[in-house]
PDB file as gemmi writes it, atoms N, CA and C in Angstrom:
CRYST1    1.000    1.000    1.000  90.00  90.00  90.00 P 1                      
ATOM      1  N   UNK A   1     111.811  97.536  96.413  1.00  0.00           N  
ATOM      2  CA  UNK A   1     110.616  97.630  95.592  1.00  0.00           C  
ATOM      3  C   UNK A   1     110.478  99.037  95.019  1.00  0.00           C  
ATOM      4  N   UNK A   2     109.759  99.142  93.918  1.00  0.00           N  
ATOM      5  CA  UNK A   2     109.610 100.200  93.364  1.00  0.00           C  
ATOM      6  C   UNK A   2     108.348 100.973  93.977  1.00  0.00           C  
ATOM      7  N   UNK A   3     108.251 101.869  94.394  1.00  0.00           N  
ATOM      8  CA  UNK A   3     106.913 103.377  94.647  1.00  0.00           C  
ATOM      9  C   UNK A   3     105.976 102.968  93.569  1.00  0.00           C  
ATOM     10  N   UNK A   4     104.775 102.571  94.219  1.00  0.00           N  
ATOM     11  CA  UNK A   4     103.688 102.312  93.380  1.00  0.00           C  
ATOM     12  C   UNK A   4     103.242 103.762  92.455  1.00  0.00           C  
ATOM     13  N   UNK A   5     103.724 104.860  93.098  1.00  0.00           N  
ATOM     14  CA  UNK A   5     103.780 106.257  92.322  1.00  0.00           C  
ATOM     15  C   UNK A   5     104.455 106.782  91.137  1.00  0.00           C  
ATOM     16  N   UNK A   6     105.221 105.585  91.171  1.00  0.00           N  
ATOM     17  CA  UNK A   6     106.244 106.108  90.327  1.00  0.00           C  
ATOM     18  C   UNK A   6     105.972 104.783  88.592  1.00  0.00           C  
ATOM     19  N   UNK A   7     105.181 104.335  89.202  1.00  0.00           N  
ATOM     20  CA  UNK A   7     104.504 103.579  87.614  1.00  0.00           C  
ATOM     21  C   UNK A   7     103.579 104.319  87.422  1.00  0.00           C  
ATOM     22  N   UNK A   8     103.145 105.240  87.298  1.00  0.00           N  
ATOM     23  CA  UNK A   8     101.788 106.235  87.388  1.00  0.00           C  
ATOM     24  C   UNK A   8     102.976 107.194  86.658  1.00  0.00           C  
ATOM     25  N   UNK A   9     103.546 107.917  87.179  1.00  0.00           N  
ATOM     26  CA  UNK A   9     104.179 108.819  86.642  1.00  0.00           C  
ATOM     27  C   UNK A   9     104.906 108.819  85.625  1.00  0.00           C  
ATOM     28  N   UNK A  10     105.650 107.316  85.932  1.00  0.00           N  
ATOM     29  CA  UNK A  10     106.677 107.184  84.713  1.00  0.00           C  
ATOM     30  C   UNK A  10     105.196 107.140  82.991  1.00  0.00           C  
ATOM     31  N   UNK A  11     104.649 106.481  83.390  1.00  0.00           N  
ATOM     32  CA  UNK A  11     103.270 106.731  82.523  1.00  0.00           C  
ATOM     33  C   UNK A  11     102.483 107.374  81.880  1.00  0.00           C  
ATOM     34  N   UNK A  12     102.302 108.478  82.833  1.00  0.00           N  
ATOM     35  CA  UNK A  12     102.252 109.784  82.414  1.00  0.00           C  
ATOM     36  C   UNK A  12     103.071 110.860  81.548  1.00  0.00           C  
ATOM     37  N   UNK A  13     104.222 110.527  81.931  1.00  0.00           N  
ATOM     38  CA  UNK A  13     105.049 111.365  81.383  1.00  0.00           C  
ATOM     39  C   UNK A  13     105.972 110.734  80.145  1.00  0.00           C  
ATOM     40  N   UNK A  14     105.496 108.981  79.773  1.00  0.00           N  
ATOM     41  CA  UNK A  14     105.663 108.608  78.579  1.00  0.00           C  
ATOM     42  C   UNK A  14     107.381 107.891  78.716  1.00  0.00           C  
ATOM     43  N   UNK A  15     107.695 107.268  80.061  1.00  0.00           N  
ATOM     44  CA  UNK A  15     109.207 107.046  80.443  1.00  0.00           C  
ATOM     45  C   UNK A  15     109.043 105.128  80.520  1.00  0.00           C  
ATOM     46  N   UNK A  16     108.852 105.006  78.631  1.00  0.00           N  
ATOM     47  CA  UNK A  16     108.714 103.497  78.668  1.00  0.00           C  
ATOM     48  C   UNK A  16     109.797 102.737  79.450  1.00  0.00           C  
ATOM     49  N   UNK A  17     110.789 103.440  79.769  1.00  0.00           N  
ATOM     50  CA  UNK A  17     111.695 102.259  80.247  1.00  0.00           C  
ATOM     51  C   UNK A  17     111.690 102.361  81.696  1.00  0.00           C  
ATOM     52  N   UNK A  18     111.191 102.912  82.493  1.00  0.00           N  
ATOM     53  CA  UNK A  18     110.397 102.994  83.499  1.00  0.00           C  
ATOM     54  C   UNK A  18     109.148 102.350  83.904  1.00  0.00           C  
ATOM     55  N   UNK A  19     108.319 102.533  83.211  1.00  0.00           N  
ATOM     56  CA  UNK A  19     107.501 101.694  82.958  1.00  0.00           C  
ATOM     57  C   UNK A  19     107.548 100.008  83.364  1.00  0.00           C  
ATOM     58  N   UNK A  20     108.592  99.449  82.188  1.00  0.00           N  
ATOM     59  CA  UNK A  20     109.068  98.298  81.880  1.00  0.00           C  
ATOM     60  C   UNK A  20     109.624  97.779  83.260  1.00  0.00           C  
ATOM     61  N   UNK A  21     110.505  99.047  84.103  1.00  0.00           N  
ATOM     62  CA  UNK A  21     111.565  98.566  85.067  1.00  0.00           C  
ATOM     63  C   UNK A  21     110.131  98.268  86.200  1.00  0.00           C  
ATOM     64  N   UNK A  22     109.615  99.249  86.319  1.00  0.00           N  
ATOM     65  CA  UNK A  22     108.002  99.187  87.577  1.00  0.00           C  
ATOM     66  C   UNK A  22     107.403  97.769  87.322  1.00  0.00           C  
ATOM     67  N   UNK A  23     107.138  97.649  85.823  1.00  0.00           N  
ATOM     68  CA  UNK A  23     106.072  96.329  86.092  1.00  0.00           C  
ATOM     69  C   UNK A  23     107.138  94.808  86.516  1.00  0.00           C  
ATOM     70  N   UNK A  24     108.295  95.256  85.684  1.00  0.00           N  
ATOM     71  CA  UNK A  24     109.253  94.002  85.914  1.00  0.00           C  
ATOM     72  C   UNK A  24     109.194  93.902  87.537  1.00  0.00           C  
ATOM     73  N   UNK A  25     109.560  94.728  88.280  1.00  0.00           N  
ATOM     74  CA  UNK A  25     110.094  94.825  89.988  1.00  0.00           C  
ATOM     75  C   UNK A  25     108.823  94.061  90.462  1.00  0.00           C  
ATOM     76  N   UNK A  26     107.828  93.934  90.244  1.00  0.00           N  
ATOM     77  CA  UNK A  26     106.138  93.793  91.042  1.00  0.00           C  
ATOM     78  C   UNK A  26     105.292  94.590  90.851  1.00  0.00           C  
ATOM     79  N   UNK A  27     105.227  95.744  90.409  1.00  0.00           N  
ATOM     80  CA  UNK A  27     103.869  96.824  90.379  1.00  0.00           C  
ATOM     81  C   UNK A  27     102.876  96.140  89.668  1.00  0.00           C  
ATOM     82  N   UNK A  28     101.919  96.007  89.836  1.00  0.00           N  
ATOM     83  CA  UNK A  28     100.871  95.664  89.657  1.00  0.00           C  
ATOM     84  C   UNK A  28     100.390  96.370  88.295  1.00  0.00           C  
ATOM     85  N   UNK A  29     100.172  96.006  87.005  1.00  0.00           N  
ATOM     86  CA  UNK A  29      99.774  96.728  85.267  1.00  0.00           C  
ATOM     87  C   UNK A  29      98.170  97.851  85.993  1.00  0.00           C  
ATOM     88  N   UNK A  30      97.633  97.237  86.730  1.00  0.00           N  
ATOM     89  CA  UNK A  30      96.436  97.654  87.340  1.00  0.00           C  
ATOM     90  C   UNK A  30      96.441  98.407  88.548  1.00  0.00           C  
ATOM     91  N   UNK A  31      97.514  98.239  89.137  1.00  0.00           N  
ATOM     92  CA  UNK A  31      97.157  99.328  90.063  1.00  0.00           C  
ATOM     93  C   UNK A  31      96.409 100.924  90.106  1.00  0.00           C  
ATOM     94  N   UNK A  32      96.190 101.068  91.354  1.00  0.00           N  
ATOM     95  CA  UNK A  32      95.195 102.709  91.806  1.00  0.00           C  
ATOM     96  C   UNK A  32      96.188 102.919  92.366  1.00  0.00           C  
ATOM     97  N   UNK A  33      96.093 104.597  92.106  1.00  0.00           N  
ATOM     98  CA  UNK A  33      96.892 105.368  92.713  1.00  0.00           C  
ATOM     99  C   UNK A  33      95.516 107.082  92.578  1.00  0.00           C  
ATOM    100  N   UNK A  34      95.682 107.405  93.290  1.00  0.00           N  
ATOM    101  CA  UNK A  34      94.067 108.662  93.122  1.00  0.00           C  
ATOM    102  C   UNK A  34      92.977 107.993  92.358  1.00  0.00           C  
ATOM    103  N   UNK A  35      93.131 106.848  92.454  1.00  0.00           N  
ATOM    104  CA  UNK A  35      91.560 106.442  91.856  1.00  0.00           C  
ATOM    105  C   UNK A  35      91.878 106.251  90.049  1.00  0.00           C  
ATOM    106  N   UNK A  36      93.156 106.086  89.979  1.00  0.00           N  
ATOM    107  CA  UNK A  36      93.017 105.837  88.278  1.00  0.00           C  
ATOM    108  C   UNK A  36      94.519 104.576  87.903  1.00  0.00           C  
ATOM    109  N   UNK A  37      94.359 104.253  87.330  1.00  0.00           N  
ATOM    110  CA  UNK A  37      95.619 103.060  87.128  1.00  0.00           C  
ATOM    111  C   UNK A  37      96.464 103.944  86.389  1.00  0.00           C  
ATOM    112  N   UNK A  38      97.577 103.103  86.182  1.00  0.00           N  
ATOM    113  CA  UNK A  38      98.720 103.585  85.177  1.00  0.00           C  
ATOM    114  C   UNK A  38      98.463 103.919  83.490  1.00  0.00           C  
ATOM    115  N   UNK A  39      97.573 102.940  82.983  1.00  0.00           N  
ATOM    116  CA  UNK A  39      96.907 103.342  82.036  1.00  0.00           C  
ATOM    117  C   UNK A  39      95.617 104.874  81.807  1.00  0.00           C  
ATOM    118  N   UNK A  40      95.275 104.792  82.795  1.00  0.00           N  
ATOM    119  CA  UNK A  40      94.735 106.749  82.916  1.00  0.00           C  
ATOM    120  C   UNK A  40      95.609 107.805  82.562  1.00  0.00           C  
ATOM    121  N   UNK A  41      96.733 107.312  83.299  1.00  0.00           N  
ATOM    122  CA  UNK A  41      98.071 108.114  83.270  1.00  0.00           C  
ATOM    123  C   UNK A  41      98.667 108.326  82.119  1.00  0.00           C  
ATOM    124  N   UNK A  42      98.729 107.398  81.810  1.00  0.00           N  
ATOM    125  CA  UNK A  42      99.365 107.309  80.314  1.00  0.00           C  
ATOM    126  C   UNK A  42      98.591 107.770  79.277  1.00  0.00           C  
ATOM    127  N   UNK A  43      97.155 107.760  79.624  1.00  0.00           N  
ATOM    128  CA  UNK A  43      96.046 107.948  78.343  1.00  0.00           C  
ATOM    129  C   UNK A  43      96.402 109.428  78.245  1.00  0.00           C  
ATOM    130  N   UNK A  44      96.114 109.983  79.521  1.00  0.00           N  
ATOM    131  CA  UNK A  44      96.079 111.635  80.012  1.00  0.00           C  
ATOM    132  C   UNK A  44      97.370 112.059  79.247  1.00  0.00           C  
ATOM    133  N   UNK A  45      98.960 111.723  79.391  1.00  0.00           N  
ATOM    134  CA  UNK A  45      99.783 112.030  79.172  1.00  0.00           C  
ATOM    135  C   UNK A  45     100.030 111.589  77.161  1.00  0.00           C  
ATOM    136  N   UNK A  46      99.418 111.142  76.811  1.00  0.00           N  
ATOM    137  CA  UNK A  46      99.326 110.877  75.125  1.00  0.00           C  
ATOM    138  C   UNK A  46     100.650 110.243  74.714  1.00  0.00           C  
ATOM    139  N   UNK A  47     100.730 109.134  75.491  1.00  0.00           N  
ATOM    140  CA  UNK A  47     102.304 108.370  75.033  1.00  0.00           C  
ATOM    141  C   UNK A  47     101.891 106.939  74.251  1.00  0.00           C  
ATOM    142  N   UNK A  48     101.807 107.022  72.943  1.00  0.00           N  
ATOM    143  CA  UNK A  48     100.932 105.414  72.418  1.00  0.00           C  
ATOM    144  C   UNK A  48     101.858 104.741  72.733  1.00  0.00           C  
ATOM    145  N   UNK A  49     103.112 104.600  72.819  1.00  0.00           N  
ATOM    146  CA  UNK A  49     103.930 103.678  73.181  1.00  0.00           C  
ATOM    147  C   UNK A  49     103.656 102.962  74.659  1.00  0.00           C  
ATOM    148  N   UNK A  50     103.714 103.621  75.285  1.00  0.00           N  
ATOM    149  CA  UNK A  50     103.009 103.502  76.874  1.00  0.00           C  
ATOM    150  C   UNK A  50     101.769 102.786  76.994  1.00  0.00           C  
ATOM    151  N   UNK A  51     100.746 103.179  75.986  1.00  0.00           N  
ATOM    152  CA  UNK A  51      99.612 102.971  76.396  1.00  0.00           C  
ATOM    153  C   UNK A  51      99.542 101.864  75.199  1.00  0.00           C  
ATOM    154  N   UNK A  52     100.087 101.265  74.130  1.00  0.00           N  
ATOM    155  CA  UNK A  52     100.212 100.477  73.724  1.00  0.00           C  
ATOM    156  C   UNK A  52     100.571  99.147  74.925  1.00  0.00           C  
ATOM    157  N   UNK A  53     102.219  99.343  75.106  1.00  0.00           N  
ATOM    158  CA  UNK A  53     102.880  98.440  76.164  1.00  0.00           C  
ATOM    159  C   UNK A  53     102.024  97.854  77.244  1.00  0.00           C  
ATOM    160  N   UNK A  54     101.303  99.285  78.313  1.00  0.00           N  
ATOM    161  CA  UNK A  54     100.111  98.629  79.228  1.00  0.00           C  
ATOM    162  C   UNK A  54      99.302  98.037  78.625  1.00  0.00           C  
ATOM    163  N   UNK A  55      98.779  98.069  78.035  1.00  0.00           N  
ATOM    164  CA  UNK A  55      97.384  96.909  77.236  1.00  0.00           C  
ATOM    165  C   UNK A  55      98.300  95.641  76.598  1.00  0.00           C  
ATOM    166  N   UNK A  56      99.142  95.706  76.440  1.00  0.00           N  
ATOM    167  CA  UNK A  56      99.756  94.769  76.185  1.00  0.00           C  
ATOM    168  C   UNK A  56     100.419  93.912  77.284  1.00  0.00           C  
ATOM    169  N   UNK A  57     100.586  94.000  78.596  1.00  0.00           N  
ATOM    170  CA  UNK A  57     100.942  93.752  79.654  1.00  0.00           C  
ATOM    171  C   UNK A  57      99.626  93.359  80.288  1.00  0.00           C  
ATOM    172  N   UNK A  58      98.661  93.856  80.138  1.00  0.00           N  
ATOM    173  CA  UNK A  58      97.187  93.339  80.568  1.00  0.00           C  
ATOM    174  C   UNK A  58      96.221  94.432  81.439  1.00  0.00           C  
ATOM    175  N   UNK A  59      96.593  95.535  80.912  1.00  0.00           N  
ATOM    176  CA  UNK A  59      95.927  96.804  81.347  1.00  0.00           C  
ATOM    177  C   UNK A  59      94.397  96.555  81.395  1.00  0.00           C  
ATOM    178  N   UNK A  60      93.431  96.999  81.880  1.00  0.00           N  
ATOM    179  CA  UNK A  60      92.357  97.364  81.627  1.00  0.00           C  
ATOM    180  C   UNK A  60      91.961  98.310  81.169  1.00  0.00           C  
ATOM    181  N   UNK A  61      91.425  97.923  79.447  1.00  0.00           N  
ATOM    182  CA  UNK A  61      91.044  99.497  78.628  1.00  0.00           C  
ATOM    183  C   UNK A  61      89.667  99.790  79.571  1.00  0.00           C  
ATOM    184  N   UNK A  62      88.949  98.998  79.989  1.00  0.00           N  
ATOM    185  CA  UNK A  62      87.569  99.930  80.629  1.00  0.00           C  
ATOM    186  C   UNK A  62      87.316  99.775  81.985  1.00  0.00           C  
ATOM    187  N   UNK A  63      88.546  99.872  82.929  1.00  0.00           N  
ATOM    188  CA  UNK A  63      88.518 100.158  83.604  1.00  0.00           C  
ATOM    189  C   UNK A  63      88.318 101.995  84.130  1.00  0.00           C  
ATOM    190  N   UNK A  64      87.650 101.814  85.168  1.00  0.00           N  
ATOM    191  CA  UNK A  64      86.622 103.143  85.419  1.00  0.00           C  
ATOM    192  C   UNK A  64      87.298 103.859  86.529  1.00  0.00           C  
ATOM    193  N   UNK A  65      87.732 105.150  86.221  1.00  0.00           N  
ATOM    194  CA  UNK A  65      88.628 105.887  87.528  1.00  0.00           C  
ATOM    195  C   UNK A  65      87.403 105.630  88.939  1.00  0.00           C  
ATOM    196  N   UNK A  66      88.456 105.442  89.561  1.00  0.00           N  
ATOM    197  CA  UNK A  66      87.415 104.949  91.418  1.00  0.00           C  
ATOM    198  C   UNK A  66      87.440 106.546  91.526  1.00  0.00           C  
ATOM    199  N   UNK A  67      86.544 106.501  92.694  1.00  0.00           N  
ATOM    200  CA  UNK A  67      86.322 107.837  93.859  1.00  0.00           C  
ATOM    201  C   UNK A  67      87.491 107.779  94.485  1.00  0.00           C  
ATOM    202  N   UNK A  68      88.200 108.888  94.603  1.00  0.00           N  
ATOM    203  CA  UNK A  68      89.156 108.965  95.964  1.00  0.00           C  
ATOM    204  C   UNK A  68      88.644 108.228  96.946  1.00  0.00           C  
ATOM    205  N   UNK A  69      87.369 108.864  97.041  1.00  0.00           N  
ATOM    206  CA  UNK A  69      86.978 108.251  99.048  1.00  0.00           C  
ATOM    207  C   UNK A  69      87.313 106.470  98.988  1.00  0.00           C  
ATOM    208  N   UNK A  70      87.353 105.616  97.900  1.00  0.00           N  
ATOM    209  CA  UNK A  70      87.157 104.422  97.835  1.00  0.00           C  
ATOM    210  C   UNK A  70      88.781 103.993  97.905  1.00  0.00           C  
ATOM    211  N   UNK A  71      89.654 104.964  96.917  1.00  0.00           N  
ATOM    212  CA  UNK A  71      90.485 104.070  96.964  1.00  0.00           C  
ATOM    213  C   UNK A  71      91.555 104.342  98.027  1.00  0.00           C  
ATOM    214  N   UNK A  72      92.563 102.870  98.083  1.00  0.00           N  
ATOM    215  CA  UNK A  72      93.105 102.903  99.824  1.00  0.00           C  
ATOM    216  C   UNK A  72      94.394 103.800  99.463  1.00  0.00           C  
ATOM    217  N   UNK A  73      94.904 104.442  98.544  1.00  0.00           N  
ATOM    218  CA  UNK A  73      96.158 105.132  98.884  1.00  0.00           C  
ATOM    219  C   UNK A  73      95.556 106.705  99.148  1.00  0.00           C  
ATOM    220  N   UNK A  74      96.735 107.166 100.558  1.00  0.00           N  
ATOM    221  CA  UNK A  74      97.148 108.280 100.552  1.00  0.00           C  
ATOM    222  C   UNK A  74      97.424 109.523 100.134  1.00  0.00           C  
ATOM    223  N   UNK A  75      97.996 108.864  98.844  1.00  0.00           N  
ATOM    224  CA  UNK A  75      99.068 109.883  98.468  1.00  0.00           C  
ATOM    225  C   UNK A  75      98.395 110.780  97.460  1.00  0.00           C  
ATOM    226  N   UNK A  76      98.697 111.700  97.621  1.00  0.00           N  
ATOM    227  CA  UNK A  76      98.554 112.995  96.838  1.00  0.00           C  
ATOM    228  C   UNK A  76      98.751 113.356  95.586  1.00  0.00           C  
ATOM    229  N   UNK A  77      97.968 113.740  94.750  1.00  0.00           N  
ATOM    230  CA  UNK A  77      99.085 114.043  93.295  1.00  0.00           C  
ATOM    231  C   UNK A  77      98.224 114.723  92.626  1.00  0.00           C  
ATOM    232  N   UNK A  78      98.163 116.016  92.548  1.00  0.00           N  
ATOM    233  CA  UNK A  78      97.066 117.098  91.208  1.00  0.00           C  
ATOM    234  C   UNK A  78      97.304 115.957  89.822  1.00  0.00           C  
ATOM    235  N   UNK A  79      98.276 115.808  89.732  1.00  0.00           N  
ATOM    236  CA  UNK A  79      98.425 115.381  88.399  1.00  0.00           C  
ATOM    237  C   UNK A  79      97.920 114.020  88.431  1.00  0.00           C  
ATOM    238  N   UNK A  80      97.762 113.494  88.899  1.00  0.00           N  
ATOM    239  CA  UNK A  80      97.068 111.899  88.684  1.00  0.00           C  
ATOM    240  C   UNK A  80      95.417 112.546  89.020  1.00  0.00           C  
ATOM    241  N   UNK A  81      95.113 113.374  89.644  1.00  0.00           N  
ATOM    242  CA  UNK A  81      93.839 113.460  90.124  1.00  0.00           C  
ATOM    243  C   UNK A  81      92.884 113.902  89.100  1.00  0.00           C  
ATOM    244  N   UNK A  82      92.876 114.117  87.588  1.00  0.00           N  
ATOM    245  CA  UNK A  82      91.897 114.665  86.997  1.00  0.00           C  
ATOM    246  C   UNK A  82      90.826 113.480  86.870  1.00  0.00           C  
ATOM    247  N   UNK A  83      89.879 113.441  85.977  1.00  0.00           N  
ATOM    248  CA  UNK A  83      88.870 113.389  85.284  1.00  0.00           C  
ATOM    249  C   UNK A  83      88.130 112.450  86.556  1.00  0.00           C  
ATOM    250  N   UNK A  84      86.326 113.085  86.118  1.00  0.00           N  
ATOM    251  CA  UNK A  84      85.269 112.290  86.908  1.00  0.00           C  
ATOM    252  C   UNK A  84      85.227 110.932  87.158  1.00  0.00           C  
ATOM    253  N   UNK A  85      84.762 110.575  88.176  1.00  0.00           N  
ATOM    254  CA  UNK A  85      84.747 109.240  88.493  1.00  0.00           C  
ATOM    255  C   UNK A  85      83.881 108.312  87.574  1.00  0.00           C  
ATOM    256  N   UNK A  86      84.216 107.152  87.515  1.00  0.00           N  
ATOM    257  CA  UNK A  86      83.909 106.407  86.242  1.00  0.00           C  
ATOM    258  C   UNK A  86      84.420 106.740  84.614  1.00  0.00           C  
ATOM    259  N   UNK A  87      85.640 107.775  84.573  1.00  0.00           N  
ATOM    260  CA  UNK A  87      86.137 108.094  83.637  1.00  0.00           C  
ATOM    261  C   UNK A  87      86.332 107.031  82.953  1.00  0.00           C  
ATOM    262  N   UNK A  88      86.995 106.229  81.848  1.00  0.00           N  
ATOM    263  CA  UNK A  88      87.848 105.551  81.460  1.00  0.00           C  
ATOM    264  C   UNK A  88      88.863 106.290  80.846  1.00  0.00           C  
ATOM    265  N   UNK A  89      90.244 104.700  80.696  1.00  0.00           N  
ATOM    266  CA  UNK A  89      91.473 105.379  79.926  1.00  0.00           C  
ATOM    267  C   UNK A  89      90.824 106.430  78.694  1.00  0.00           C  
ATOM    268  N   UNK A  90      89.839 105.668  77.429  1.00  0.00           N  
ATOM    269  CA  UNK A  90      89.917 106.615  76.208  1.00  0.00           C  
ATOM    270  C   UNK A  90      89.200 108.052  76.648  1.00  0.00           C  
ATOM    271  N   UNK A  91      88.256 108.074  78.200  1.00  0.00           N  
ATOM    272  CA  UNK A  91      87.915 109.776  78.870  1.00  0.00           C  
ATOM    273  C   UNK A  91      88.843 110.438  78.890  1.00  0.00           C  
ATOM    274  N   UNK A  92      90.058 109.679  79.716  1.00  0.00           N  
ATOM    275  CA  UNK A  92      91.056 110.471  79.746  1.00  0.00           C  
ATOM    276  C   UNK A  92      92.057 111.189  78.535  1.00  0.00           C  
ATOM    277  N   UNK A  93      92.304 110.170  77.616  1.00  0.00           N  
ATOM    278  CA  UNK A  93      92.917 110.359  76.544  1.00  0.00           C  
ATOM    279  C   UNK A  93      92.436 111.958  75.701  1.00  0.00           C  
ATOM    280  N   UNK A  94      91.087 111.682  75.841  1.00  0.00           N  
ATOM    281  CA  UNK A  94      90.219 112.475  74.527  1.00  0.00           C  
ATOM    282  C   UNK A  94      90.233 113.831  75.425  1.00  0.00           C  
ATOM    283  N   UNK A  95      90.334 113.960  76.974  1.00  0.00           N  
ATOM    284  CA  UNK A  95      90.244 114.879  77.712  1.00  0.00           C  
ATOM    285  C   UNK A  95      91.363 115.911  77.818  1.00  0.00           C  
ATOM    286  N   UNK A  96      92.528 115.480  77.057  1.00  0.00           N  
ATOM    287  CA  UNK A  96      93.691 115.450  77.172  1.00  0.00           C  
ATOM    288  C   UNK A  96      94.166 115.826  75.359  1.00  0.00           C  
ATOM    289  N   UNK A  97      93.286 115.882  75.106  1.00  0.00           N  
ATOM    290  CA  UNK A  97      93.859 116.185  73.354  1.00  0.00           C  
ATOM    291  C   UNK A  97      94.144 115.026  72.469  1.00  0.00           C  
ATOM    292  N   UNK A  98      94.354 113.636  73.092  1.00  0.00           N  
ATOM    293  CA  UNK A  98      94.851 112.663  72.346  1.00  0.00           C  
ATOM    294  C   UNK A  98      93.888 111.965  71.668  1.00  0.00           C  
TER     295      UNK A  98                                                      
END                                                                             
């Protein structure tokens, strides 16, 4: 299986064919990872291709970044961790220059 971290990142950093390989394996288009899905990631990181593809896969455009305290992963990441809770993807986007 693929690292639920690593559809977040590939996202972020605009690695559509990564992307493609994460959701194909099982990752979830919706998953949390610091309280924001793959589409946060992607908004933050300004890849329209990306953030085209997730909404097209069945992203949630208004879905609302969770609280850390709420959501169940672990894992760590400055870079997934920006914007206030209840952000959405276009918070992130516009927060981000895009």
């Amino acid at each position: 299986t693929v690292p639920r971290y690593d559809l977040h990142f590939a996202a972020a950093s605009g690695d559509l064919g990564l992307v493609e390989f994460a959701l194909s394996h099982g990752q979830p288009v919706n998953s949390v990872l610091n309280g924001v899905l793959p589409l946060h990631a992607a908004c933050a990181g300004g890849s329209e291709v990306v953030v085209k593809y997730l909404i097209d896969e069945g992203a949630d455009v208004n879905a609302p970044r969770v609280p850390r305290r709420y959501s169940n992963d672990r894992h760590r990441s400055s870079a997934l961790a920006v914007g206030a809770s209840g952000s959405t993807p276009l918070h992130f986007a516009a927060a981000n220059g895009h």
